[in-house]
N, C-alpha and C positions, 0 to 999 in steps of 0.2 A: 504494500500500500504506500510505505515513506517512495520507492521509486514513482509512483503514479503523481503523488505531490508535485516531488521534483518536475518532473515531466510536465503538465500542466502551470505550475509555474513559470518556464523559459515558455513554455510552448505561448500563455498569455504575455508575456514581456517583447518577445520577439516582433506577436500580434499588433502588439498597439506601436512598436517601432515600424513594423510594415505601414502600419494605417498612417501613422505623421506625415510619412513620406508621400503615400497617395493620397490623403487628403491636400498635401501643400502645394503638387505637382500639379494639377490643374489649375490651381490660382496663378502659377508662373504661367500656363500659359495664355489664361485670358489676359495676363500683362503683356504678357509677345504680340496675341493677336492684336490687340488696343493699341501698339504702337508703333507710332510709324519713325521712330528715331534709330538711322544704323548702329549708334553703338549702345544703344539700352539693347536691341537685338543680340549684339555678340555677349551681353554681358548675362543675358537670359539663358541664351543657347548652352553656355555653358555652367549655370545652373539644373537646368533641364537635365543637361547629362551626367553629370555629377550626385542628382540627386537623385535619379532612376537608379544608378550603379550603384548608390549606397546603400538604398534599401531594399534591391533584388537578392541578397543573400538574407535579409530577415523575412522576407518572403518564404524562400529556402527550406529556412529552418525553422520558420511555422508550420510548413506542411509537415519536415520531417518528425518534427514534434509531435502534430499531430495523429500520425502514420505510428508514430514508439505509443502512443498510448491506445489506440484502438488497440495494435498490437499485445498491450500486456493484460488490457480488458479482455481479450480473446473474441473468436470468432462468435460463439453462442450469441454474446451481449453485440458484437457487431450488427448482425445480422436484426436482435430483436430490436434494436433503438431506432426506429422507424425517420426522429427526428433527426440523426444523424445524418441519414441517409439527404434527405435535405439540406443539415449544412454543409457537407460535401458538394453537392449539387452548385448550392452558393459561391463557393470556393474556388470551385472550379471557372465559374462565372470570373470572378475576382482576378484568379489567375490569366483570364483572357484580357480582361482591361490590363492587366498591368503590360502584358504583351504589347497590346494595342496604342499603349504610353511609348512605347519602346519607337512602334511605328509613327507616332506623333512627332516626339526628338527629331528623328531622321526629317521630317518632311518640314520642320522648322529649323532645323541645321540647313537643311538644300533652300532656306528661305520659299518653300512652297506651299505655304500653308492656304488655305482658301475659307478658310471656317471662322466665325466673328467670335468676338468674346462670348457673346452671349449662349452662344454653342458649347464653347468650354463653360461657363457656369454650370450649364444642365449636367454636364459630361461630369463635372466634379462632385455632383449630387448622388452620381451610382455607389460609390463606395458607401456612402453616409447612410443608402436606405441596405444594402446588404448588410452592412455594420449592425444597424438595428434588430432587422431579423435575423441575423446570426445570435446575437445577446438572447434576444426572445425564445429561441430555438434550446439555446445552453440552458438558461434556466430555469423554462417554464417545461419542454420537455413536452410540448402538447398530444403530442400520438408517438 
């Protein structure tokens, strides 16, 4: 049981350092989109990438966190926790946007971006409503 703590603990630490980063990486780029000054551009671009690189290994090692604890749960309780099954689903979701970040970087690095701030606003709102029903999933445990 102390290894499942452990595990659960990094496993949430890791979580809410992945989330910073994706919650903060769309705000840079409604600033990119919003401006039209070359060198706030360069100064962004390389925040952009800097900050996806930093927190693509607490991503990582959220899942793999995650991955050690189903594991010492074992397969029985796998299977029966219906609402897992869900936030997995979730996650998986998460792990496409952050991909999708990766494709953003690039296409604001080549300065080709064609999408308004407002677009990234929205865009920065996925993580925030996953976020939510992940938390609701952990601890209410509905089905």
């Amino acid at each position: 049981m102390v290894t499942i703590l452990w595990l659960k603990a990094f496993h949430v630490f890791f979580m809410v350092a992945w989330f910073a980063g994706i919650f903060y990486l769309p705000r840079i780029f409604v600033n990119h989109a919003e401006s039209a000054e070359p060198l706030v551009h360069q100064h962004l671009k390389g925040m952009e990438r800097r900050l996806l690189y930093f927190v693509t290994p607490f991503a990582l090692l959220t899942v793999l966190l995650g991955i050690a604890i189903i594991y010492q749960y074992g397969y029985p309780w796998f299977v029966a926790e219906k609402w897992l099954h869900v936030k997995i689903s979730l996650v998986l979701l998460l792990l496409i946007y952050h991909g999708y970040c990766f494709k953003l970087v690039k296409i604001f690095a080549a300065d080709k971006n064609t999408r308004s701030g407002k677009f990234y606003r929205f865009f920065n709102e996925v993580p925030v409503i996953i976020l939510l029903i992940v938390i609701l999933l952990v601890y209410l445990k509905p089905f």
